[in-house]
C-alpha positions in Angstrom: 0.2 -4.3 -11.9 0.2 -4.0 -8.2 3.5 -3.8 -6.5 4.1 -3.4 -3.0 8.6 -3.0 -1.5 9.4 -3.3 2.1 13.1 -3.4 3.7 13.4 -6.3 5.2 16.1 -6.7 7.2 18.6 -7.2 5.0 16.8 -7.4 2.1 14.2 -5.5 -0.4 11.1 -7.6 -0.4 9.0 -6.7 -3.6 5.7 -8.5 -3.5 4.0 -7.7 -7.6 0.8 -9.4 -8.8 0.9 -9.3 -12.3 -2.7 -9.0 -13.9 -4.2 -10.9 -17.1 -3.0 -11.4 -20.2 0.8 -9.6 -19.5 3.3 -11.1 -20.7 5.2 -12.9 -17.8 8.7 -12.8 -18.8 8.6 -9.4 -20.5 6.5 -8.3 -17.5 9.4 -9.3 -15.1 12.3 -8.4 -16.8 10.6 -4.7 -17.5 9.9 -4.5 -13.6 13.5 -5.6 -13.1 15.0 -3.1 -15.2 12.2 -0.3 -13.9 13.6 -1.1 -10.2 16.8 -0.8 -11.0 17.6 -5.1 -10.1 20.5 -6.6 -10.2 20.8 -9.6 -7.9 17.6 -11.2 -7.1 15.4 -14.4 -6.2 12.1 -14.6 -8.0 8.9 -17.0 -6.9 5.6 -17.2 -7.7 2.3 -18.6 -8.3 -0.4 -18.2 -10.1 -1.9 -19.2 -14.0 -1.2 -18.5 -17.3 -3.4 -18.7 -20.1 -0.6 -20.1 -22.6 2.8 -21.5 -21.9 6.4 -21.0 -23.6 9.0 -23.0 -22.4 12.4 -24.1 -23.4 14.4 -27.6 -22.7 17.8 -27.3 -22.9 19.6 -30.5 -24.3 23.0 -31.6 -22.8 23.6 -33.9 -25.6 23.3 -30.9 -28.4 23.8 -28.0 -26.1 21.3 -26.4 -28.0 17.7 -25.6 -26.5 14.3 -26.8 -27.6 10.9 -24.9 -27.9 7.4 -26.0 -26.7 4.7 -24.1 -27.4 1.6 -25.2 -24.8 -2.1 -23.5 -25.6 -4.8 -23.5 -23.0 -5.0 -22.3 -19.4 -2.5 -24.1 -16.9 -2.0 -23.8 -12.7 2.0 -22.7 -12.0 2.8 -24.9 -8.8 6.1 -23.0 -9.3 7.9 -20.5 -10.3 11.8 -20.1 -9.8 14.6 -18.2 -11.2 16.9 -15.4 -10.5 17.9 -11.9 -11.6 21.6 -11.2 -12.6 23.0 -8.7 -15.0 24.1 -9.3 -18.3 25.5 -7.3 -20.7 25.2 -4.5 -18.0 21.4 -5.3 -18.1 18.8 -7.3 -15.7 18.5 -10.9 -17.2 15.6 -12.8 -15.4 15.9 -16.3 -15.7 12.6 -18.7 -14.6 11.9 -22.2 -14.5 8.3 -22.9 -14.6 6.3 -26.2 -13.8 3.0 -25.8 -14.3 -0.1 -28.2 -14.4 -3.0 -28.8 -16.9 -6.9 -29.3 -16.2 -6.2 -33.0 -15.7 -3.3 -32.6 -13.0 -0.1 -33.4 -15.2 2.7 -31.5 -14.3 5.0 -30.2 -16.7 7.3 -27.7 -17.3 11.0 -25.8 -18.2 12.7 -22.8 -19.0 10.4 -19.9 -19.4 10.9 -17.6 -22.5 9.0 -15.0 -24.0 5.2 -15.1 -25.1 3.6 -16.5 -22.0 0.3 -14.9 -20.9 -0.8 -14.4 -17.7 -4.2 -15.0 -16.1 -2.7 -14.1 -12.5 0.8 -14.0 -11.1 1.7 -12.8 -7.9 5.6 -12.3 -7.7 8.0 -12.2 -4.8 11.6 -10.4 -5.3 14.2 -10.7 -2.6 16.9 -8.3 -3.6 20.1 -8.4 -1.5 20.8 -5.3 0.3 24.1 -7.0 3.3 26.6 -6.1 1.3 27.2 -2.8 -1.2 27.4 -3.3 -4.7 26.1 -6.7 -4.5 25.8 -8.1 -8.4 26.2 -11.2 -10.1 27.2 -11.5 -13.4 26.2 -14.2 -16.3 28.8 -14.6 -18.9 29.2 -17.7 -21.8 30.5 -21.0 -20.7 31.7 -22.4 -24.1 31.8 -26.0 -22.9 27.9 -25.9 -21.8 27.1 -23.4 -24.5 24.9 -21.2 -21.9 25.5 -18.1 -20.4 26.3 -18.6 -16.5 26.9 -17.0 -13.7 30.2 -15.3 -13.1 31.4 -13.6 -10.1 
């Protein structure tokens, strides 16, 4: 891992390049925990080698697994860090893009291997003690955030 943190303004800017086959999710929610992250935007690009994604479906509030094998382009890579349960929760969607150009995508969760990722983190610094929280929504069935 290569990892570079400047204050920016009002901000910490951390700028990571994950290297081959980590483990994305674990890899980020490690780094988050390491750094001490509570409130945070995550991007990045880069490729995996395999993909594990979730869909979450409104009708059963329940989410679904795909499992995707093969090497794939991310065109994105979105989430957020907030804390849950007193600890860093990263949450990512991913859309990502196969030899032949189709685009597809979701909820990361654990197991996805990377070829390369580099990483942006903006971390909040404006206001002291800045945190958001996720707790459960019962109606949804997800945990959300919670000021």
């Amino acid at each position: 891992m290569y990892v570079r943190k400047y204050k920016v303004n009002r901000e910490i800017v951390h700028y990571v390049k994950f290297e081959k086959d980590t483990l994305l999710l674990e890899s980020l929610t490690e780094y988050a925990i390491q750094n001490k992250i509570k409130t945070a935007e995550i991007s990045f690009i880069g490729a995996v080698q395999n993909l594990n994604v979730l869909y979450f479906n409104q009708e059963s509030k329940e989410y679904e697994e795909h499992f995707f094998k093969g090497g794939f382009e991310v065109l994105s890579g979105l989430g957020n860090i907030t804390l849950f349960d007193k600890k860093p929760l990263v949450h990512i969607h991913i859309s990502v893009s196969d030899k032949d150009g189709k685009a597809f995508g979701g909820h990361l969760t654990e197991g996805s291997k990377t070829w390369l990722i580099e990483a942006i983190i903006r971390e909040p610094t404006f206001i002291k003690r800045l945190f958001i929280r996720r707790s459960y929504d019962k109606e949804l069935n997800l945990n959300v955030w919670s000021y």
